[in-house]
ZAMARGU-4260 file (C-alpha; in steps of 0.2 Angstrom, whole numbers, plus 5000, padded with zeros to 4 digits):
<rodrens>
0) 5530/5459/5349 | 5516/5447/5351 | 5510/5445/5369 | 5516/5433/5380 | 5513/5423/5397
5) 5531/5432/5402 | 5532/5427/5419 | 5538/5408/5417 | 5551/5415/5408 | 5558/5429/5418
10) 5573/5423/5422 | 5578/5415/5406 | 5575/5433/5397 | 5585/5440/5411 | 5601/5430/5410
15) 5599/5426/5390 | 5603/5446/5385 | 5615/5446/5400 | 5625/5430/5396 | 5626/5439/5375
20) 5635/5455/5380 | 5647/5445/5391 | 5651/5432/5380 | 5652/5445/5365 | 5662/5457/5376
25) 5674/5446/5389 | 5683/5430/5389 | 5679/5416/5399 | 5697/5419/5409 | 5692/5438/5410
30) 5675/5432/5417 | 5687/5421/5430 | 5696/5437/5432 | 5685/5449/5438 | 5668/5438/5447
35) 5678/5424/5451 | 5663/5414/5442 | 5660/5404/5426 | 5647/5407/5414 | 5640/5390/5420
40) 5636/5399/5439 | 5617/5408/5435 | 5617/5417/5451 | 5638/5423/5449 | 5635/5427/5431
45) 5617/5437/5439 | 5626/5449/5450 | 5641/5452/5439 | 5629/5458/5426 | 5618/5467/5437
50) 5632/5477/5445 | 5638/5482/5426 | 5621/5485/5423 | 5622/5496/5436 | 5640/5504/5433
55) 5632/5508/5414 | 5617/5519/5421 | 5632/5527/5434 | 5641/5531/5419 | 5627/5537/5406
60) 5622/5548/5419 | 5638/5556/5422 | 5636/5559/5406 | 5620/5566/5403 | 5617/5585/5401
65) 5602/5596/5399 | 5610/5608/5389 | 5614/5593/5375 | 5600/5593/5363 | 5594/5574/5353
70) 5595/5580/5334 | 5579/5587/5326 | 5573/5586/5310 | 5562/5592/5294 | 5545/5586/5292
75) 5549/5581/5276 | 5561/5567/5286 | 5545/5559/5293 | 5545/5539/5295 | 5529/5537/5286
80) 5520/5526/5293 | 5527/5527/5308 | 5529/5508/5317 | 5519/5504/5330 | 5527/5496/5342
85) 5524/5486/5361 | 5524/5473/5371 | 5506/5465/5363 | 5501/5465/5345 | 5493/5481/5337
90) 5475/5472/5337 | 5477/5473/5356 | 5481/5491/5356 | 5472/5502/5371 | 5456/5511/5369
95) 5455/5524/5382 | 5439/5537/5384 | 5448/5554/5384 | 5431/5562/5390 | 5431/5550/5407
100) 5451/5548/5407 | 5459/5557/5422 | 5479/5559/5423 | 5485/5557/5441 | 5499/5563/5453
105) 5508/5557/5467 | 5522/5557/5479 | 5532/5570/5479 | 5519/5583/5470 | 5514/5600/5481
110) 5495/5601/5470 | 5492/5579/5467 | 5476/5584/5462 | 5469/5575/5443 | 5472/5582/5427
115) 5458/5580/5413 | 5464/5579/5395 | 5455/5597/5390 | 5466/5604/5405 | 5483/5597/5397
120) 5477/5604/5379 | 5476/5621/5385 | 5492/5623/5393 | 5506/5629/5382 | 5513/5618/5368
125) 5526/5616/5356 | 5532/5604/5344 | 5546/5593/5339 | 5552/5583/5325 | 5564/5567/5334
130) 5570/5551/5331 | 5564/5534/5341 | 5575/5523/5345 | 5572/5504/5347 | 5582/5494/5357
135) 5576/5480/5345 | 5589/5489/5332 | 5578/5500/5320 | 5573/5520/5323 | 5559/5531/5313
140) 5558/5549/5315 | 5540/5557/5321 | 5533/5574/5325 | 5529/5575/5340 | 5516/5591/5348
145) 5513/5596/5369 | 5520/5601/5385 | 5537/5603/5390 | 5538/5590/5405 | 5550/5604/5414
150) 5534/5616/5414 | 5522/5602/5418 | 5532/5598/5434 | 5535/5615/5440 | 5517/5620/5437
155) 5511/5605/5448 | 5525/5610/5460 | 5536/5593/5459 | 5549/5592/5470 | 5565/5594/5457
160) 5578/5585/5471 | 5568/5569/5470 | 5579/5558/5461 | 5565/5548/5449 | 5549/5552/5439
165) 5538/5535/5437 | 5523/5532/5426 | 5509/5520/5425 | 5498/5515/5410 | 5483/5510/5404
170) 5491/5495/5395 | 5499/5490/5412 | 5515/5496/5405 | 5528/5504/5418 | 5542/5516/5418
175) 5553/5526/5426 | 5565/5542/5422 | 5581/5550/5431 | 5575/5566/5435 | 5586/5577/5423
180) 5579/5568/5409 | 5562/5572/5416 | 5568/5591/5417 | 5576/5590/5400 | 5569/5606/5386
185) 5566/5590/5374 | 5556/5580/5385 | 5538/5582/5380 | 5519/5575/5387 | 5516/5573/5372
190) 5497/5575/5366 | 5499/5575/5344 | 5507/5566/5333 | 5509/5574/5316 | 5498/5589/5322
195) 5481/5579/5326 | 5476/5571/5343 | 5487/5558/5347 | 5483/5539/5339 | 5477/5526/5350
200) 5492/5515/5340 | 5507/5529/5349 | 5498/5531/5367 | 5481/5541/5366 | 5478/5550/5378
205) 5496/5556/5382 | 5515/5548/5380 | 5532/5554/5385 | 5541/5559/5372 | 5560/5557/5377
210) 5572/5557/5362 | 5587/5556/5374 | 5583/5539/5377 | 5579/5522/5371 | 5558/5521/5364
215) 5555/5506/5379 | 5558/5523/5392 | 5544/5532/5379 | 5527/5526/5389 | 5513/5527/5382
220) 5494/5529/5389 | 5498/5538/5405 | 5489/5538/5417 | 5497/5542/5433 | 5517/5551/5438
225) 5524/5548/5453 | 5539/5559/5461 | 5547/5549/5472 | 5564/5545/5479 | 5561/5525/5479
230) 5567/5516/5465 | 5553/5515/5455 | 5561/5502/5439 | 5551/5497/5425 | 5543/5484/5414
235) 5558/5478/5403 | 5570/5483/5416 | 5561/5471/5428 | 5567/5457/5413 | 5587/5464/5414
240) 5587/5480/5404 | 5597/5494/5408 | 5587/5507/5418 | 5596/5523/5412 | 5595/5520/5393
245) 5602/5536/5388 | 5609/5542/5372
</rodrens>
């Protein structure tokens, strides 16, 4: 995607994805039916959509389990190259000093103190080989190396009741996660790709790797987690995306 003065246009991007589903998935009289609006009333055709936004992410998350795993792969599966992908072109792709770099913590964290990216390396990793999927329709598989997000929060001491896990970027990018996604065995920091250090191109320093859901929920260039009980949101969900975006 190239980069763009988005804020005149927040509204039109929110309604203009909206306004698709319902006229690909109800009738104007079913419209009538169940808001009592046409598609002609922004601010009707706004809430309906936002509370079936909202009934989506109630009923993916019903649905979700930890115990039900994203489908791995071989290496020999590999997208190769894998896309880059974000909200700016790749010429505008972050460079972040790992030396200097500092991950922090907040809310609801029993030891907020900052992690550097040598302390991240020596904790215990594994790898995995997943699929990214794009909302923009297309997927690639990658092989993906760090720490299990689960062991992360517990050694940090995160409170596991809090409801979400927010991140901040280095690209100004934001996003949030339920927390059993965050506690998920598949969701990863992760810190290589293909078994070297992570590429400035798929999030150097660190990116959550989270095949259970949609690659927009995937930040990249961390750095700072929140634990919070607040409705944290997101960049694209702040232009009408569904938040939960599970698979």
């Amino acid at each position: 995607m190239s980069r763009l003065d988005l804020s005149e246009h927040r509204s039109g991007m929110r309604r203009l994805p909206r306004r698709a589903l319902l006229r690909g998935s109800l009738s104007v009289g079913a419209l009538a039916l169940l808001t009592g609006c046409n598609l002609e009333d922004d601010d009707a055709v706004d809430r309906a959509l936002s509370a079936m936004s909202r009934w989506n992410d109630a009923v993916q998350a019903a649905l979700f389990s930890r115990a039900r795993l994203a489908p791995t792969y071989t290496t020999s599966d590999i997208t190769d190259p894998f896309p880059f992908n974000a909200y700016y072109p790749i010429e505008q792709v972050r460079s972040v000093d790992g030396a200097a770099w500092r991950l922090e913590l907040a809310g609801a964290i029993a030891e907020r103190r900052a992690w550097s990216l040598p302390e991240l390396l020596a904790l215990p990793a594994e790898t995995q080989v997943t699929r990214h999927i794009c909302i923009e329709g297309w997927s690639a598989i990658g092989q993906w190396g760090g720490v299990r997000f689960s062991d992360f929060l517990a050694r940090i001491g995160a409170d596991t009741r809090a409801r979400y896990v927010a991140f901040r970027c280095a690209d100004n990018y934001r996003a949030s996660i339920d927390m059993a996604t965050a506690l998920h065995p598949q969701t990863l920091l992760a810190l290589t790709f293909r078994g070297a250090p992570l590429p400035p191109r798929y999030g150097f320093p660190v990116k959550l790797r989270v095949p259970t859901k949609l690659g927009f929920k995937n930040p990249k260039h961390i750095v700072a987690i929140e634990v919070t009980n607040t409705f944290p949101g997101g960049f694209w969900e702040d232009y009408g995306y569904n938040w939960f975006s599970g698979l």
